[in-house]
C-alpha positions as CSV (number, residue, x, y, z in Angstrom):
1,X,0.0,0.0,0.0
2,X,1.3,3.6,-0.8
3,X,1.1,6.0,1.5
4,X,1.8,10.1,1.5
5,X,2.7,11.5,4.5
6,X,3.4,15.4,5.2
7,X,5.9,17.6,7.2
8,X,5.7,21.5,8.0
9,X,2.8,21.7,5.2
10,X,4.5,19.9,2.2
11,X,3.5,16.4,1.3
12,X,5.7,13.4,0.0
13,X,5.5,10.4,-0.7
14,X,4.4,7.6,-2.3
15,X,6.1,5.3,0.4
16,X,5.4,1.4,1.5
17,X,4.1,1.1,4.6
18,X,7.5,-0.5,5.8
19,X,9.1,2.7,5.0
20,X,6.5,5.2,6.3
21,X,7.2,3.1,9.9
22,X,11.1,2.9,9.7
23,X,10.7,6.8,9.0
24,X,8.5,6.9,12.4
25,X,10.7,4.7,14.2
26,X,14.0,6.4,13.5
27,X,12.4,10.1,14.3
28,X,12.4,11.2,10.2
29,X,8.7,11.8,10.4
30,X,6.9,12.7,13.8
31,X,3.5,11.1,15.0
32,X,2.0,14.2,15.2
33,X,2.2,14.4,11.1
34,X,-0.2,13.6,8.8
35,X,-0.5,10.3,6.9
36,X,-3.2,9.3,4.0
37,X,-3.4,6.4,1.5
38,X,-6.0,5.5,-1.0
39,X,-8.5,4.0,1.1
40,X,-8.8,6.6,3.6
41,X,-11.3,9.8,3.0
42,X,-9.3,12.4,4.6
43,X,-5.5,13.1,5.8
44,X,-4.9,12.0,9.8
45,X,-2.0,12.3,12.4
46,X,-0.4,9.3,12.2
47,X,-0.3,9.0,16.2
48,X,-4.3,8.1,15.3
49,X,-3.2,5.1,12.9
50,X,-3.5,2.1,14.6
51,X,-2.4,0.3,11.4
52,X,1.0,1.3,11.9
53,X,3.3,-0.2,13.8
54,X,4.4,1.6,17.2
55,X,7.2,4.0,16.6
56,X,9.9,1.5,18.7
57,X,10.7,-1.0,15.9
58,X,14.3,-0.8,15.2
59,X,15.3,1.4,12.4
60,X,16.9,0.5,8.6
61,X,20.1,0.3,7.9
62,X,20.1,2.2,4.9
63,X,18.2,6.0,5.4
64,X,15.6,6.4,3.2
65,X,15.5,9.9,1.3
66,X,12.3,12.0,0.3
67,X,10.6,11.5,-2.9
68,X,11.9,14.1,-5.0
69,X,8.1,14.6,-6.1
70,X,7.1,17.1,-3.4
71,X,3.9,19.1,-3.5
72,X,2.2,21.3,-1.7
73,X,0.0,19.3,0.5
74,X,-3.0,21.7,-1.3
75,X,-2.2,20.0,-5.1
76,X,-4.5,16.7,-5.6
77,X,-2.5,13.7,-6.4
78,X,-3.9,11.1,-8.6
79,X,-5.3,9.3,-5.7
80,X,-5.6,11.8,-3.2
81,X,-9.1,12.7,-1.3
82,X,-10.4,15.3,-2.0
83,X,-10.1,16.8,1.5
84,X,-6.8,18.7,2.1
85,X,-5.7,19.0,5.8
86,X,-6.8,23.0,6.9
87,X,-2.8,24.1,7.0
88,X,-2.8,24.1,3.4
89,X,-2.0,27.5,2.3
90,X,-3.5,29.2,-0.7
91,X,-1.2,31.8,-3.0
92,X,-3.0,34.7,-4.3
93,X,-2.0,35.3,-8.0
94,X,-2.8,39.2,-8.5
95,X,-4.1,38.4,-11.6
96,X,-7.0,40.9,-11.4
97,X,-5.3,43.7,-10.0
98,X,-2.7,43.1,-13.0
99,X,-5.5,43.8,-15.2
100,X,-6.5,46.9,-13.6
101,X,-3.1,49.2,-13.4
102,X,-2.6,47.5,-16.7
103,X,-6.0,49.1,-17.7
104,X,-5.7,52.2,-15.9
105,X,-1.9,53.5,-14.6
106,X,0.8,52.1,-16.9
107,X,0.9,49.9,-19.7
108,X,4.4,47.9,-20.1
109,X,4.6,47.3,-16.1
110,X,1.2,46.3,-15.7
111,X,2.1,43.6,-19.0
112,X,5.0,41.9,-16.7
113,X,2.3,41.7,-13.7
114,X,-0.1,40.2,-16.0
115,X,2.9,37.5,-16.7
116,X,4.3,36.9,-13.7
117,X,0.6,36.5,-12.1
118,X,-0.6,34.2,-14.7
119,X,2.1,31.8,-13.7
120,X,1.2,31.3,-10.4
121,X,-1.8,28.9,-10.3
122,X,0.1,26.7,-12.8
123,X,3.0,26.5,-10.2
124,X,0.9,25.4,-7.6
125,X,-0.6,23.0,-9.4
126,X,2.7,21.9,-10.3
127,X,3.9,21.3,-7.3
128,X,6.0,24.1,-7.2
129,X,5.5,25.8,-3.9
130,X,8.3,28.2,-4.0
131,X,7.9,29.2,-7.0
132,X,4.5,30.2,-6.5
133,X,5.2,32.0,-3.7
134,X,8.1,33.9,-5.5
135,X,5.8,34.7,-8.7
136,X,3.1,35.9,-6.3
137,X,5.3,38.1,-4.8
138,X,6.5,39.7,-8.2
139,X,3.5,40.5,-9.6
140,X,2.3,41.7,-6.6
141,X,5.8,44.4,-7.1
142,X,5.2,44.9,-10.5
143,X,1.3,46.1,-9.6
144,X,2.3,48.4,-7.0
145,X,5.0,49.7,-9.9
146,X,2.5,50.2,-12.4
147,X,0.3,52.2,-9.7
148,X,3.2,54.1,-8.7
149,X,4.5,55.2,-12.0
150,X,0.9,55.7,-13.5
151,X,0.0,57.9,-10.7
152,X,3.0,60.1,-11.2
153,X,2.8,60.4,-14.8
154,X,-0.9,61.0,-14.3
155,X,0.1,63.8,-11.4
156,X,3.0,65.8,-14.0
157,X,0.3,65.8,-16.9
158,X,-2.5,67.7,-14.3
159,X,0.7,70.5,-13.1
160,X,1.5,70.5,-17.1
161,X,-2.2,71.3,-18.4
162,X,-2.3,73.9,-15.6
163,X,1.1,75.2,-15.9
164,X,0.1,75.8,-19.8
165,X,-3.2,77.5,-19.1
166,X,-2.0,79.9,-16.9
């Protein structure tokens, strides 16, 4: 049986149940984390898995290393539930306030907000957490640009229409 098991918000996994318990056992993953496989409808501590074996067996001789297919315990895998453990966090992608100083306050920086917002959801849903995070916060820049350099442009055309009437 496969499981997927999660630490500080980021699930791994698949493992065998051999190798989620060696991982118990020898302190790698903490009972207080979350476990899930197939057959279960929602993600649970493992401490509450009595299918497991107790945390004392011996450990392996050989350390077992993380998957290097970690996601976001938010993305779905294949066979995940549909339920998702409440620490799952959700990135905001700007994607409507790129629209709007693209709109309204300047052009060419409000175009790279648009980009680097639209590439947000497909990150998360990719798995890439980071990544997300890092394209969240640079459209999230390039909006506050866009206001900033809008506004002043906006500001020095008013002080020249009234510098010319006068």
């Amino acid at each position: 049986m496969e499981w997927f098991y999660t630490q500080n918000g980021i699930q791994h996994g698949p493992v065998t149940e051999a190798e989620l318990s060696a991982m118990i056992a020898n302190g790698t993953v903490t009972s207080s984390d979350l476990a899930w496989h197939k057959e279960m409808n929602d993600w649970k501590p493992i401490h509450s898995l009595s299918i497991l074996p107790p945390q004392s067996q011996n450990p392996p001789t050989v350390p077992i290393q993380a998957s290097p297919y970690q996601t976001p315990v938010s993305q779905t895998p294949v066979a995940q539930p549909t339920a998702v453990p409440q620490h799952a966090v959700n990135v905001p992608n700007y994607l409507w306030q790129s629209i709007v100083v693209t709109l309204f306050c300047c052009l060419p920086f409000g175009v790279v907000a648009i980009v680097k917002a639209s590439k947000v959801d497909s990150q998360v849903k990719a798995g890439d957490y980071n990544g997300a995070v890092a394209s969240s916060n640079s459209a999230k820049t390039w909006c506050w640009v866009s206001f900033g350099v809008g506004l002043v442009v906006n500001l020095l055309y008013i002080i020249a229409s009234l510098a010319v009437e006068a």
